[in-house]
N, C-alpha and C positions, 0 to 999 in steps of 0.2 A: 809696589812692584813684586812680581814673583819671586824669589829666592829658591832655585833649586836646579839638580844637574839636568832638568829636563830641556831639550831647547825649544823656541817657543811653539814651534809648527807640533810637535806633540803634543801640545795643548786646543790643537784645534780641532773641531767637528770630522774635518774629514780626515783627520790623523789619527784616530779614536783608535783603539783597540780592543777585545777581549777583556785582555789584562787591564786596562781602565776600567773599563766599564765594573770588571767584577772589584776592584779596590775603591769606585767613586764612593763618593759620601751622593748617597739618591738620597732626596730630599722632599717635601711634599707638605703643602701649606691647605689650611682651608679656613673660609670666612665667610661673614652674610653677603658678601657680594664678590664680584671680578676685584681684583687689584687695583685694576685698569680704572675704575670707578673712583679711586678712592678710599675704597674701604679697608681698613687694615687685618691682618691674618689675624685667626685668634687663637688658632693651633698648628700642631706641625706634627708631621713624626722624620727621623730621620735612620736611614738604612745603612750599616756600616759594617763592612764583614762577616755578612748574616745574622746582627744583630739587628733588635728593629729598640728603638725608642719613642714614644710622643710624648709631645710636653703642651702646656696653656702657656698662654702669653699674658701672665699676671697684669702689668699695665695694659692693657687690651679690651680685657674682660675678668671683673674680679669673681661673677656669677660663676664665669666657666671657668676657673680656679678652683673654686670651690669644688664642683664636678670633678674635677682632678685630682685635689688632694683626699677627696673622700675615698676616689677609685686607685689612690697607687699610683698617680701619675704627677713625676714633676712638673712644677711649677717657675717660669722663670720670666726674666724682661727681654721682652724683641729684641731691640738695640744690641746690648750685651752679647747676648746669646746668637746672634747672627754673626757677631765681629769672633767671639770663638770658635765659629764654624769655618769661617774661613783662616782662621790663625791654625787650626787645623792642619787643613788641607793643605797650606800653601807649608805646614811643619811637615807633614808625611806625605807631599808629593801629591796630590789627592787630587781628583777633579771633583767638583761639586754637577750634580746632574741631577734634572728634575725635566717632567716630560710639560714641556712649556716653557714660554719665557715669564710666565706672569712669576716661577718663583725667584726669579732676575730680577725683576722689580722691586720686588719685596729687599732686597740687598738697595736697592740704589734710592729706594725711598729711605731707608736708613743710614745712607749719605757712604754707602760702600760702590764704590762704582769705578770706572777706567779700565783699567792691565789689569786692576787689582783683583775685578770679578770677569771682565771680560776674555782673557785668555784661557781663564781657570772652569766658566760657568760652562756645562755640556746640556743643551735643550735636546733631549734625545725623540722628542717629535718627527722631527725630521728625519731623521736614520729608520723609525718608524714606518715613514710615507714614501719614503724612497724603497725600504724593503716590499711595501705592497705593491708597488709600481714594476719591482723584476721580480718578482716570484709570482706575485699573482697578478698577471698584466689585466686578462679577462675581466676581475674583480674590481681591477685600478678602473679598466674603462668603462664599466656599467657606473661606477658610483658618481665620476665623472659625468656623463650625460644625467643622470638625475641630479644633480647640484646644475646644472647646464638649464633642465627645464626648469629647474625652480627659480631663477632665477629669467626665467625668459617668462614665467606667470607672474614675476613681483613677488615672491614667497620670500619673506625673510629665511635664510639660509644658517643655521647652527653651527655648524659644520662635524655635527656627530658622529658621521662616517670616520673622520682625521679623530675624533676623541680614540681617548687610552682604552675604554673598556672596547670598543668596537674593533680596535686592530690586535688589541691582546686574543680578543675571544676567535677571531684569524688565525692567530699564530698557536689555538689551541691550550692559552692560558684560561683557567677555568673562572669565572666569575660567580662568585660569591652570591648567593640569595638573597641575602640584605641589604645587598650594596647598594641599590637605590639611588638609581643614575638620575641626577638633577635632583635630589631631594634633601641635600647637604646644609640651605640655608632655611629649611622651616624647619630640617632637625633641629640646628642652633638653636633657634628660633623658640622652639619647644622650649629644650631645656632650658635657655637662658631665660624667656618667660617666667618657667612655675619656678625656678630658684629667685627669682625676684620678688614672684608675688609670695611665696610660702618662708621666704628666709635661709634656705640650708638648701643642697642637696637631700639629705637622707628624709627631708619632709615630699619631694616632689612624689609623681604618679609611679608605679611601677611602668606605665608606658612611655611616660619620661626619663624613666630609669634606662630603660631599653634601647631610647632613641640615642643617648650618649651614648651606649655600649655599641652601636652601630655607626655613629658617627667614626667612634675609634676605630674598630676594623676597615672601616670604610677609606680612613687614610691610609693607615698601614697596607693598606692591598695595595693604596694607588701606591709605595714606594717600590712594594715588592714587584707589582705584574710591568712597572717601569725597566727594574735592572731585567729582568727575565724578558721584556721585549726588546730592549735595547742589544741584551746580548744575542737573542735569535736574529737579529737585522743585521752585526756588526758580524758573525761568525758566517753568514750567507754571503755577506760579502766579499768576507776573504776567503770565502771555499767558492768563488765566481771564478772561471778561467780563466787566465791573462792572455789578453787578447795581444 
C-alpha cells in the first residue's frame, strides 16, 4: 500500500500535475524484444530531479555488464533494483512515469503489482495523445485516417505516429541523430554478439564501441523528451479555459 499524505485521486492520470511530473521518478527500460513477448529488460536509465542515471541488469545480461562497467556505468539485479525504486517513491511521494505501460510490466513481472504500483505508475502516453488531439486537432485527424486506410488495405499498423519520438518532434523536442528509431535490438545485438565472441568489451569493434554509446543516449533521451512531453501536455491543459 502507499504510505503518504497524498490522497489517492492525486495519484491518478487525470489528477497529474506540473509539479508531479517535474519530481516523477521518469523511468525507461530497453531490451531485444517488447516486454509483452517475454523478453526481459537489460537496461534502464532513470530521470530524477534533472539528474539522468543508466544502469545493466547484471542477471540479465552478464555481456552487457560488462559494456557497463568498462563505460562508467552501474551495474545492478532487476528484482532488487526495481523494488528500491519503488521504496523510493512511495518514501518521497514520487510518482514513477514512463511513456508506456510496458515499463509497468517490467514491475509486475517482478511480482510488484496491485495499489502498490498501480496507483503510483503514471504511463504518460496518453497525456501525450490527448495533448495532439486539442492542440493539434488538424494533425490528430490526418493521422487518424491514415491508420483508418491502413487498416482498411490489411497493412499491419505500428502505431509510430502515438510513438515518443513522433509526438516529441510535434511539441518541438529535438531528436537526436543517432537515435535510431527501431534500431535498439540489433544495437544490443551487436554489442552483445562481439562481447561474446571476443571476451571483453575493450576487445570489441570501434563500431561496436559506438553502438553501446548510442544505445545509451538513446535511453537517456527516451527519459528526458518523456518528462519535457509529459509536461508540455500537462501545462496545455491546465492553461485550457474552464468551460
Amino acid at each position: 500500500m502507499i504510505t503518504n499524505n497524498h490522497p489517492a485521486s492525486s495519484m491518478r492520470p487525470n489528477g497529474v500535475s506540473s509539479a508531479e511530473i517535474e519530481r516523477a521518478i521518469h523511468f525507461d527500460v530497453e531490451g531485444l524484444l517488447d516486454v509483452e513477448t517475454g523478453s526481459p529488460p537489460l537496461m534502464a536509465s532513470v530521470l530524477v530531479d534533472g539528474r539522468t542515471e543508466t544502469v545493466v541488469f547484471e542477471d540479465q545480461s552478464s555481456a552487457l555488464a560488462d559494456a557497463a562497467r568498462a563505460t562508467g556505468f552501474r551495474t545492478v539485479r532487476l528484482g532488487p533494483w526495481l523494488r528500491d525504486l519503488v521504496d523510493r517513491a512511495v518514501a518521497e511521494s514520487r510518482r514513477i512515469a514512463a511513456y508506456s505501460r510496458r515499463e509497468r510490466i517490467v514491475f509486475e513481472e517482478c511480482g510488484i503489482e496491485g495499489d502498490e504500483i498501480a496507483l503510483r505508475y503514471l504511463d504518460t502516453r496518453p497525456l501525450a495523445i490527448a495533448w495532439r488531439r486539442t492542440q493539434h486537432p488538424e494533425i490528430d485527424r490526418a493521422m487518424k485516417a491514415r491508420r483508418r486506410r491502413r487498416r482498411e488495405r490489411g497493412e499491419f499498423d505500428r502505431g509510430r505516429e502515438n510513438s515518443l519520438p513522433a509526438l516529441a518532434k510535434l511539441a518541438g523536442i529535438a531528436l537526436p541523430a543517432m537515435y535510431g528509431a527501431g534500431q535498439v535490438t540489433s544495437r544490443l545485438r551487436a554489442v552483445i554478439g562481439q562481447i561474446d565472441g571476443r571476451g571483453s568489451f575493450e576487445a570489441i569493434t570501434p563500431t561496436a564501441k559506438a553502438k553501446w554509446a548510442n544505445l545509451v543516449r538513446h535511453n537517456r533521451w527516451d527519459c528526458e523528451a518523456s518528462k519535457r512531453l509529459a509536461l508540455v501536455a500537462v501545462e496545455a491543459k491546465q492553461n485550457e479555459p474552464r468551460r
